[in-house]
C-alpha positions as CSV (number, residue, x, y, z in Angstrom):
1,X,-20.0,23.8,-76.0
2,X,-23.5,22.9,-75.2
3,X,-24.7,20.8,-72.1
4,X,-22.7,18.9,-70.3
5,X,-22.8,15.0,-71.4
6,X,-20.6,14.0,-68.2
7,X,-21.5,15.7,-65.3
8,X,-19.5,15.4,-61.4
9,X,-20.7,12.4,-59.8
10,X,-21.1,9.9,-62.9
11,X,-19.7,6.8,-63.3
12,X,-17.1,6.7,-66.2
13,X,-15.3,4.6,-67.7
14,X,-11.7,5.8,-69.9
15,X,-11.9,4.9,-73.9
16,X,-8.3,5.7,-74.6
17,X,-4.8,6.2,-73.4
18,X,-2.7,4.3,-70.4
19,X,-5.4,4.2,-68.5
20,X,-7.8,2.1,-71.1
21,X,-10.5,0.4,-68.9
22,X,-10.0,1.8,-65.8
23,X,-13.6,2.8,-64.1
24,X,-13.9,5.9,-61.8
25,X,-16.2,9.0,-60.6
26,X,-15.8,12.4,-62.2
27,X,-14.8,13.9,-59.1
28,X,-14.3,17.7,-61.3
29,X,-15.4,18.5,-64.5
30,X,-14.2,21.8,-66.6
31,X,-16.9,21.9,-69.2
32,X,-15.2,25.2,-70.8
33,X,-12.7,23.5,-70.8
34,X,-13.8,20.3,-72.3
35,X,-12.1,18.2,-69.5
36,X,-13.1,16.2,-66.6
37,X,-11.0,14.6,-63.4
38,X,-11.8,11.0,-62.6
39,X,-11.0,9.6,-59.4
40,X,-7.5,7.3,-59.0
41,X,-7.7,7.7,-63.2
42,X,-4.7,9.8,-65.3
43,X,-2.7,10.0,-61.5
44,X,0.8,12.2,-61.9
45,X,3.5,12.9,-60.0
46,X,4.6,16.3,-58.9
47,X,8.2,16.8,-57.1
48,X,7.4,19.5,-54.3
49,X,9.8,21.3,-52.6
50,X,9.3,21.7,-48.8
51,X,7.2,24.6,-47.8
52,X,6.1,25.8,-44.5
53,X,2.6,24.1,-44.8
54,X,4.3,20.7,-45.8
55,X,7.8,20.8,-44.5
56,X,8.2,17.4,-45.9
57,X,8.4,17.9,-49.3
58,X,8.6,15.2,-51.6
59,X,6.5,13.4,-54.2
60,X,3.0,14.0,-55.0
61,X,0.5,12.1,-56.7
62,X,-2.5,14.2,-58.3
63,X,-5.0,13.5,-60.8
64,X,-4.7,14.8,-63.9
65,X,-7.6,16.2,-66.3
66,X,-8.6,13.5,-68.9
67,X,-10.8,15.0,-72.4
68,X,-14.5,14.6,-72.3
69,X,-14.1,12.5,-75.4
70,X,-11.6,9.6,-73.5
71,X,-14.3,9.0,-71.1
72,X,-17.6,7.0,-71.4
73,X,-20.3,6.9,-69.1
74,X,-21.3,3.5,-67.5
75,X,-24.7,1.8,-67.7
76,X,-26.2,-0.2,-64.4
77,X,-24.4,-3.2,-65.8
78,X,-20.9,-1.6,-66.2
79,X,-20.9,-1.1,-70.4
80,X,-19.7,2.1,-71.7
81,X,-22.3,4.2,-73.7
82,X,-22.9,7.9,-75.1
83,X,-25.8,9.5,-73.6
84,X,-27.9,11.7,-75.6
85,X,-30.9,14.3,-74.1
86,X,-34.4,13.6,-74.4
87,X,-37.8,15.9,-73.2
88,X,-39.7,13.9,-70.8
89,X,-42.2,15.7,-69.1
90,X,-41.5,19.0,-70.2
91,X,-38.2,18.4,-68.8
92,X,-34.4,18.2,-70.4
93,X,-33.0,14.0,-69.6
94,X,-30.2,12.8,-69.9
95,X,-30.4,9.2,-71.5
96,X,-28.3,6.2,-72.0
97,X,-28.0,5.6,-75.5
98,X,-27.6,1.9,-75.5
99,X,-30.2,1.2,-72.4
100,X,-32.4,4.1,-72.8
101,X,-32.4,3.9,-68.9
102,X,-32.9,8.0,-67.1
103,X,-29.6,8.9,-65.8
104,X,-30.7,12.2,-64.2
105,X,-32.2,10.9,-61.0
C-alpha cells in the first residue's frame, strides 16, 4: 500500500458521498485496510439490545470507516489538497501539493 498519505490527527476534509464537505480529524486510520474514521463524519446507527454493561439498550450512533480516496487533507486556509512526500534533510516530508507548506511537524 505504501506510506500512509492521511495519517491520525490530520485535518480532512470528505470529497464524496452524503457527507460531501463536511471537515473533521481522522480520529483512526486502517492503512491495510485503506480506510480512515473521521470525527462526527459517515455517523451510523446501531440498534443494541440491553446488556449487563448498558442495561439501557437502545440506539447508537458510531462512526463509520470512510476510503482514503473520499477524504482530502486540509491546507492552513481550509482548501482540500493531495499531499505528496518530499526528502528534506535527509528526511521523508510530507507535503501539501497545492501550498508546498511541511505537514509533518
Amino acid at each position: 500500500m505504501g506510506a500512509a498519505k492521511i495519517k491520525k490527527g490530520d485535518k480532512v476534509v470528505v470529497l464524496s458521498g452524503k457527507d460531501k464537505g463536511k471537515t473533521g480529524t481522522v480520529t483512526q486510520s486502517m492503512p491495510k485496510d485503506g480506510k480512515v474514521i473521521v470525527g462526527g463524519v459517515n455517523v451510523a446507527t446501531r440498534h443494541r439490545k440491553p446488556t449487563q454493561a448498558n442495561p439501557q439498550g437502545g440506539l447508537e450512533k458510531v462512526e463509520a470507516p470512510l476510503h482514503v480516496s473520499k477524504v482530502a487533507h486540509v491546507t492552513a486556509d481550509g482548501k482540500p489538497t493531495r499531499v505528496r512526500f518530499e526528502t528534506q534533510d535527509g528526511k521523508k516530508v510530507r507535503v501539501a501539493v497545492k501550498t508546498g507548506e511541511k505537514i509533518d511537524g
